[in-house]
N, C-alpha and C positions, 0 to 999 in steps of 0.2 A: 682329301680335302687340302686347299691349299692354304695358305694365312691374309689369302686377299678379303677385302672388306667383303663380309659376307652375314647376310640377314639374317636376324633370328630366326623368322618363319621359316626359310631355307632351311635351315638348320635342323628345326625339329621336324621338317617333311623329310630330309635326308634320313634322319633317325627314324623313324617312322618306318620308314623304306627298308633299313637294316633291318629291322627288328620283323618286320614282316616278313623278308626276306628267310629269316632264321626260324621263326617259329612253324613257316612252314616248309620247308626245305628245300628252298627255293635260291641257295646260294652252294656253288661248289665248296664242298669242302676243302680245298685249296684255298679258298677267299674267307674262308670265317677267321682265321687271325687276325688279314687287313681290314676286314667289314669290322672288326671290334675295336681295332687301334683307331678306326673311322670313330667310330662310336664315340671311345672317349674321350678323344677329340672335341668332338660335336657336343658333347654333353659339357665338358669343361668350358668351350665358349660361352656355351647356353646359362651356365651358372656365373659367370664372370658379367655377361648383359644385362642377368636379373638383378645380380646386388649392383651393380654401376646405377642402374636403372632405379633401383630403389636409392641410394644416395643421393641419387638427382632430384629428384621426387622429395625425400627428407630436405635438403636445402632451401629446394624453390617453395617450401612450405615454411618453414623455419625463418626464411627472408621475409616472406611474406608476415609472418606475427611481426616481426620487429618493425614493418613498417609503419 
């Protein structure tokens, strides 16, 4: 995964994919280190989106009362 702007939804279809990948054993074991450095990666963006996300959402509400 690289740091270029990239979609939520991406995201957790990527992970989705890892995680599929793993449980059924369907990734070399030579790639289950990178498929998890993948991982939490992807997991970390995906929590970094949801609270932005919600901050956004807390303001544009909050602005809104005080108008």
């Amino acid at each position: 995964m690289t740091k270029k702007e990239i979609k939520y939804e991406d995201a957790m279809k990527r992970l989705e994919e890892i995680v599929y990948e793993v449980e059924n054993n369907k990734t070399d074991i030579d790639l289950i280190g990178e498929n998890l450095k993948e991982a939490k990666a992807l997991i970390k963006f995906c929590k970094e989106k949801l609270f932005k996300t919600e901050e956004d959402i807390d303001r544009i509400l909050n602005s809104e009362e005080e108008d």
